[in-house]
C-alpha positions in Angstrom: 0.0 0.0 0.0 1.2 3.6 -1.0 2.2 6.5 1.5 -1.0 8.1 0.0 -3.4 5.3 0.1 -2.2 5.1 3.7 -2.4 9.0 4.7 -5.7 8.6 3.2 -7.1 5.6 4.9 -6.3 7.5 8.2 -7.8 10.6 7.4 -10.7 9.0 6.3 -10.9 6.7 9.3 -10.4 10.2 11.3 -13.1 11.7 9.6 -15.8 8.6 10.5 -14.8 9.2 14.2 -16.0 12.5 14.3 -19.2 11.8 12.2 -19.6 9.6 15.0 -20.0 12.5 17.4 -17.4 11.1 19.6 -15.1 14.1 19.8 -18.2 16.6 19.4 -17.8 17.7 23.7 -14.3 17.9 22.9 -14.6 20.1 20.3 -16.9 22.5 21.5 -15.5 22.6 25.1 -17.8 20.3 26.8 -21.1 22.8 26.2 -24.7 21.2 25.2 -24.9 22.5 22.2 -25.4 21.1 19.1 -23.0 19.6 16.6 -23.8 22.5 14.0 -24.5 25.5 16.8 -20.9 25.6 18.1 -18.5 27.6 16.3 -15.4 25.5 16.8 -17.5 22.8 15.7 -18.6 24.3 13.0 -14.8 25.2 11.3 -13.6 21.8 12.1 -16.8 20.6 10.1 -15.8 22.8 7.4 -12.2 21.7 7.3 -13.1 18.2 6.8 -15.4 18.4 4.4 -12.7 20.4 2.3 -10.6 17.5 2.7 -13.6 14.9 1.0 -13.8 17.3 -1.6 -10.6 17.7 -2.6 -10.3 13.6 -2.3 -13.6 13.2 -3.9 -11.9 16.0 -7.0 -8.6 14.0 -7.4 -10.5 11.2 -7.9 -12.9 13.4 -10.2 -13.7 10.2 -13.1 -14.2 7.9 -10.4 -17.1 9.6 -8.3 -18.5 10.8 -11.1 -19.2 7.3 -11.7 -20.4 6.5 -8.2 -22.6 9.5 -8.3 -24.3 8.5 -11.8 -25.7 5.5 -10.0 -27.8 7.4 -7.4 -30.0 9.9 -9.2 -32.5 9.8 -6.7 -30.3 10.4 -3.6 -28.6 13.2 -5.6 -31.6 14.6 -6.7 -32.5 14.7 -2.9 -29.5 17.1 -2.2 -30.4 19.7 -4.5 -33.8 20.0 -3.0 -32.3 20.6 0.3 -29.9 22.9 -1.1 -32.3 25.0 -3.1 -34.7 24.5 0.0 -33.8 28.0 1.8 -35.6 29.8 -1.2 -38.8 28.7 0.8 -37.4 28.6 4.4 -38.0 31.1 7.0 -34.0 31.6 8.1 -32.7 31.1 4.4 -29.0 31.4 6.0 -29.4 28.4 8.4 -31.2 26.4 6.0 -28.4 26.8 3.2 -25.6 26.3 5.8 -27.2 22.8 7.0 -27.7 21.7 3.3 -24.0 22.1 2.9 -23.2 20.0 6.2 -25.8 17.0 4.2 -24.2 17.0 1.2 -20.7 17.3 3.0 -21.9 14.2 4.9 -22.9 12.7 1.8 -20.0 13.2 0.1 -18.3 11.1 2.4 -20.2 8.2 1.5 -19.3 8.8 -2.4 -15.8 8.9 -1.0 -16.5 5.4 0.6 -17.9 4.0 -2.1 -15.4 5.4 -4.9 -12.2 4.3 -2.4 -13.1 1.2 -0.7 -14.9 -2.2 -1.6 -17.7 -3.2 0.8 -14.9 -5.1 2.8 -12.8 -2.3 3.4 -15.8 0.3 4.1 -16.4 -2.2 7.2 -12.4 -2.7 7.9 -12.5 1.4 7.9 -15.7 1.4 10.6 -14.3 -1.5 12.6 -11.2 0.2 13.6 -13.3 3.6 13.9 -15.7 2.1 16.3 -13.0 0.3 18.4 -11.2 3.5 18.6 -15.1 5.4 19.9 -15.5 2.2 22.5 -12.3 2.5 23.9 -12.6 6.2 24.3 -15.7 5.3 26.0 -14.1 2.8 28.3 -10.8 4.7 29.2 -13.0 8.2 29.9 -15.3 5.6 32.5 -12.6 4.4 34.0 -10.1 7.9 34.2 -13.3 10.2 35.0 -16.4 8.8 35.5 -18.3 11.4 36.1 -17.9 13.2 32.6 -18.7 9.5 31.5 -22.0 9.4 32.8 -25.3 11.4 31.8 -26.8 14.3 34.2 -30.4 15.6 34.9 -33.1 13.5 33.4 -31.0 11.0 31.8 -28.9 10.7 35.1 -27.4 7.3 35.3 -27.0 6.1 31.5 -23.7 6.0 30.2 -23.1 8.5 27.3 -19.0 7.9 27.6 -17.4 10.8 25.1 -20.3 11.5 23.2 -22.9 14.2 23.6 -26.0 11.9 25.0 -26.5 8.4 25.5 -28.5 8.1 22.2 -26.0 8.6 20.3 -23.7 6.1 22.0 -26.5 4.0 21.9 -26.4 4.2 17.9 -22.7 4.1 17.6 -22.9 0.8 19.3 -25.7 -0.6 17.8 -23.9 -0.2 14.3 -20.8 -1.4 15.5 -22.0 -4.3 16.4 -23.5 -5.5 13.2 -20.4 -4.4 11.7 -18.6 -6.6 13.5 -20.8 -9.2 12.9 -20.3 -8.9 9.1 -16.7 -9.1 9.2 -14.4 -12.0 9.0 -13.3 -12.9 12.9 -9.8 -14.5 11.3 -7.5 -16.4 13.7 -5.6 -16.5 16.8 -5.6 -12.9 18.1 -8.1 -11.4 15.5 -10.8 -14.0 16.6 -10.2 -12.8 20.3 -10.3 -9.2 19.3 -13.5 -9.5 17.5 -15.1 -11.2 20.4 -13.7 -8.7 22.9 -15.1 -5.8 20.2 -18.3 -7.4 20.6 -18.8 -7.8 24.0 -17.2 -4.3 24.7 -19.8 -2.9 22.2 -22.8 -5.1 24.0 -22.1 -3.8 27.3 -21.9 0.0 26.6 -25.3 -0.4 24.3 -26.3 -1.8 27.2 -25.2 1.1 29.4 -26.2 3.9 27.3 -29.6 2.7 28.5 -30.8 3.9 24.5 -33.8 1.2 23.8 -33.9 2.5 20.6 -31.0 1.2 19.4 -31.2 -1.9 21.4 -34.4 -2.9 20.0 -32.8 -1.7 16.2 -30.0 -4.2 16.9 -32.1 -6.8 18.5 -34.9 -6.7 15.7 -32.0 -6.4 12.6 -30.1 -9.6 13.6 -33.3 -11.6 14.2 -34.3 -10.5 10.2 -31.4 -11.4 9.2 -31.2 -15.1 10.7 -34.8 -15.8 9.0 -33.8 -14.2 5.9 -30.0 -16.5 6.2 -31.9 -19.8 7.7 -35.3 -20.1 7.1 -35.4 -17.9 3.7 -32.3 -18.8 1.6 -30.8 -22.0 3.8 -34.3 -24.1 4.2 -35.8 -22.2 1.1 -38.7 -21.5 3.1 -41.2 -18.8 1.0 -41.5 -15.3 1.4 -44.7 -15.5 1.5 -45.2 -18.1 4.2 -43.0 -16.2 6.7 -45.1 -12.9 6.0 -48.1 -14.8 6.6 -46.5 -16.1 10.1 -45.4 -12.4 10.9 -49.0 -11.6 10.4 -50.4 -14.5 12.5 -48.1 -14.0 15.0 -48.8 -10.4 15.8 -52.8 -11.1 15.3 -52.0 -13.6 18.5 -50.9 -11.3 20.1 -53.3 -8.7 20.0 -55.9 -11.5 20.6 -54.3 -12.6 23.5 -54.6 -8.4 24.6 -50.6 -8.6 24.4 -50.9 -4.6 23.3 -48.6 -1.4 22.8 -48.5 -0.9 25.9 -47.3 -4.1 27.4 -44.8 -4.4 25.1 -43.7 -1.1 26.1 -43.2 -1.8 29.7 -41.7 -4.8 29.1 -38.6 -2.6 27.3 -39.0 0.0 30.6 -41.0 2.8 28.5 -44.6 4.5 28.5 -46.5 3.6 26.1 -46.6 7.2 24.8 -42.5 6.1 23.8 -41.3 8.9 25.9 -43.4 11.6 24.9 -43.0 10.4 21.2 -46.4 9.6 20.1 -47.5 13.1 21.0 -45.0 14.8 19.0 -45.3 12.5 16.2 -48.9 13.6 16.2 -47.8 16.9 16.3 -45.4 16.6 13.2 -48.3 15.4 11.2 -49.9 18.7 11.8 -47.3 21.0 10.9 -47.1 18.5 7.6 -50.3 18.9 6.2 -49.4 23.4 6.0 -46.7 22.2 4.0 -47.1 19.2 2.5 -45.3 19.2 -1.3 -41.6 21.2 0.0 -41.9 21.3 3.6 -40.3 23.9 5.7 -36.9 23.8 4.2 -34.2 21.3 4.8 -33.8 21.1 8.9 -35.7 24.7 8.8 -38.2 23.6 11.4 -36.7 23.0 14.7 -35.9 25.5 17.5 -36.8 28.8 16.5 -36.1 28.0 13.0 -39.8 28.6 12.1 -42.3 29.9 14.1 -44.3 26.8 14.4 -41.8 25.2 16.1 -43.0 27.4 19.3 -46.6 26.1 18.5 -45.6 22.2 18.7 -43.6 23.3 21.9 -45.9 24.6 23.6 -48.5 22.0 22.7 -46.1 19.0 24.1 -45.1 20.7 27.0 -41.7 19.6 26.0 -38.6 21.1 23.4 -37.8 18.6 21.4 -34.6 19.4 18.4 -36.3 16.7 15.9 -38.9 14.5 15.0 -37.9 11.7 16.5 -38.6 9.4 13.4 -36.7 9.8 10.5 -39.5 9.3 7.7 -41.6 12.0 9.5 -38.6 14.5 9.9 -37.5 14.4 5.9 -41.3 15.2 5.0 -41.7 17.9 7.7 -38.4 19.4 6.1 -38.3 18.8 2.4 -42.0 17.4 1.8 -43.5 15.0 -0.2 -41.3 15.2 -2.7 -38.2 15.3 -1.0 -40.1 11.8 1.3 -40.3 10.1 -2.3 -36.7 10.6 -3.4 -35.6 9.0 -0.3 -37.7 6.7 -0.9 -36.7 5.6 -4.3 -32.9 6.0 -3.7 -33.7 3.8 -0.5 -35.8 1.1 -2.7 -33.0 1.0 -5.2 -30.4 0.6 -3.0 -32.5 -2.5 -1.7 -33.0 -3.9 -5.1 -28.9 -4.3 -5.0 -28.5 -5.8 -1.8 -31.3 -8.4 -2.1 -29.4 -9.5 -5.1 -26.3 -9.5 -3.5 -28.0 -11.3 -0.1 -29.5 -13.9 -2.5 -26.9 -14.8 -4.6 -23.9 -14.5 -2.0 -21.6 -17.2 0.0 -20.1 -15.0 2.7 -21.8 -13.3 5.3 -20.0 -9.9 4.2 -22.9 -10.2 1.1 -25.0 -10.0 3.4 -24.2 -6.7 4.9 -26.0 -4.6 2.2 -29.4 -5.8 3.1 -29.0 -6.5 6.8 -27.6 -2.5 7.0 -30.4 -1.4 5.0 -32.8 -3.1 7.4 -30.6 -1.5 10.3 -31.4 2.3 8.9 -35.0 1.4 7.9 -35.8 0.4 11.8 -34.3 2.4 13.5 -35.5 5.5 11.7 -38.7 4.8 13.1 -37.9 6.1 16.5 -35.0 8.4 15.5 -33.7 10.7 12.3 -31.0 9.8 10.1 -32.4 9.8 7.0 -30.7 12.6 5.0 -28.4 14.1 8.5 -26.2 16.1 8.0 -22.8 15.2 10.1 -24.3 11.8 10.5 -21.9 8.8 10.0 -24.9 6.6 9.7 -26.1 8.5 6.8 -23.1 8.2 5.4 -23.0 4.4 5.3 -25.8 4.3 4.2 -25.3 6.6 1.0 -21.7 4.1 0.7 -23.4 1.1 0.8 -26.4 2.4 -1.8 -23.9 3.3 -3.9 -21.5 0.3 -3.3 -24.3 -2.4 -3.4 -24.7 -1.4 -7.4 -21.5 -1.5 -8.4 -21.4 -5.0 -9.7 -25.3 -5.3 -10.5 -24.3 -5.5 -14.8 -21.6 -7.8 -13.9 -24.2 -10.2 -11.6 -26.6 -10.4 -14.0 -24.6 -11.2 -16.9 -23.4 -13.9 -14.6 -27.1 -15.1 -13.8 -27.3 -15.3 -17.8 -24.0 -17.1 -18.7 -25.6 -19.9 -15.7 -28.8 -19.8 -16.7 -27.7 -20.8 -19.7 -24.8 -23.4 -18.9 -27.0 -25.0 -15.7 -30.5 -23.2 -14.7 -30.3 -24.8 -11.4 -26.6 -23.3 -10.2 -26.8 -20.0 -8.4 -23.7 -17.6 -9.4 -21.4 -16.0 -5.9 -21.4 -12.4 -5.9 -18.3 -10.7 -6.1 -17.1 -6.8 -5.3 -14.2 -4.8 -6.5 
């Protein structure tokens, strides 16, 4: 490997860690603000999204490519970068766009740089750096490590809140899972990684991302055993989803009680009102929304009126599918949307016709995003690593689909009965 492949594996690596929001109270002195309100913050932001441009320039033919194969993701950008010509602070709006497509750039970057395999080598290392961060500020200062006022007691280690240690965690962990464990030392490490990353999800005390984690492996082992391993049909393990939940609600197993059971109210913390809420402040703006993250504190004046309604200040929506409609509308909901259904297309194909569990990692991610933006918002987030991945893996997912299917061909022709192994470059 070159001195310049190297120097740029690091600062890429670097880059994920922040996107992370591990070094955020570092950067900005400790204070509550948020990621994009501090000003130290904001120039480090800046700096390192100059860096994944200039990559993303040298590289020019390359992302190019990349880019070509994600119209609708792309075509989601410029919405939210022409969105302050609607917005009520034009200035905020335009300066958040940039952070998103910043953010998304980095994915390009990803996706032009690294196969799949290296994308989650690159994360591996990035989240056992965050983990130990975590660990070593518990154990030097615990007090720092550990959240205060009403979410006294959960461990948020060196990020901002437990949540997003919570996510950072949760992600980790199925990247680990997709990764080859090796031998010898690197079997041990991987274990270690896992239980380490187990134990502070645990900590964080962010159900969210437990219950994302939880609910993404269990998919994944129907999809691996029952679906592709015993051939068992789609259809039949819909139909048992379906029975299975009727049961329940027969047996008066509701919301509820399986709220409790997790330890929350069965208004989710407050989230069912706000949701509620949301889906008023929708419907006065329904085709291009307020403007891309033009909504929240102060940033429109209706932001006061959910406020005051919930009794409670809430800085999003809390649901990632109700948070890109509320800011960029219908239209900019159905880009996602079909950017997000093409990136499945890919990694179904690869999860179907794959031998490794890395070809897995397309479709068992995508699940991963889809859940848990139901309770939380990273669907287009600007200085989001989880938006990132998931604009890489899109991306990455397609980059063999011509060469698969001209495989499928070639066998269909040769033997109709052999199933081709996916391959990435």
């Amino acid at each position: 490997m070159s001195s310049r492949s190297i120097v740029e594996k690091i600062a890429l690596g670097f880059i994920a860690l922040i996107l992370t929001g591990a070094l955020w109270r570092l950067f900005s002195g400790g204070s509550e603000s948020s990621v994009d309100g501090d000003f130290r913050t904001q120039v480090i932001l800046a700096v390192i999204y100059l860096v994944v441009a200039v990559i993303a320039l040298v590289n020019g033919r390359k992302t190019a490519s990349v880019i070509r194969r994600g119209p609708a993701l792309f075509a989601l950008l410029l919405l939210a970068c022409l969105s302050p010509l609607w917005a009520e602070m034009p200035d905020l709006v335009f300066r958040r766009a940039l952070g998103l497509v910043g953010t998304s750039l980095f994915g390009v970057v990803l996706a032009t740089r690294f196969s799949l395999e290296d994308q989650l080598n690159l994360l591996r290392w990035v989240f056992r750096w965050a983990a130990g961060l975590c660990i070593a500020l518990l154990g030097v200062a615990p007090h720092y490590a550990i959240s205060s006022g009403a979410e006294g007691g959960a461990l948020r280690g060196v990020f901002p809140h437990k949540n997003l240690l919570g996510a950072a965690m949760a992600l980790a962990i199925l990247v680990e899972w997709h990764l080859s464990g090796g031998k010898g030392l690197s079997r041990v490490a991987k274990g270690l990684s896992l239980c380490a990353y187990s134990a502070l999800l645990l900590l964080s005390n962010s159900m969210t991302s437990i219950v994302t984690i939880f609910l993404t492996l269990v998919v994944m082992w129907v999809f691996r055993v029952l679906y592709r391993k015993y051939r068992v049909p789609l259809v039949a393990l819909v139909l048992f989803v379906m029975v299975t939940v009727s049961a329940f609600t027969v047996a008066g197993v509701n919301g509820e009680v399986l709220t409790g059971m997790v330890g929350r109210s069965s208004d989710l913390t407050g989230r069912t009102e706000l949701w509620d809420a949301v889906v008023s402040m929708i419907h006065k703006h329904p085709v291009l929304g307020f403007g891309f993250s033009g909504f929240w504190k102060d940033a429109s004046a209706e932001s006061a009126v959910v406020q005051t309604h919930i009794l409670w200040t809430p800085t999003y929506s809390h649901n990632g599918y109700l948070e890109i409609t509320l800011s960029l509308g219908l239209l900019g909901m159905l880009l996602f949307l079909l950017g997000f259904a093409t990136g499945a297309r890919y990694a179904w194909l690869h999860a179907r016709t794959g031998k490794t569990v890395l070809d897995l990692w397309p479709l068992a991610f995508l699940i991963f995003f889809a859940i848990h933006n139901m309770a939380e918002c990273t669907i287009a987030w600007q200085n989001c690593l989880e938006w990132s991945v998931f604009v890489a893996t899109a991306l990455s997912a397609s980059t063999n689909f011509s060469t698969v299917l001209s495989e499928q061909s070639s066998a269909s022709e040769e033997d109709p009965l052999r199933v081709p192994a996916t391959e990435y470059a």
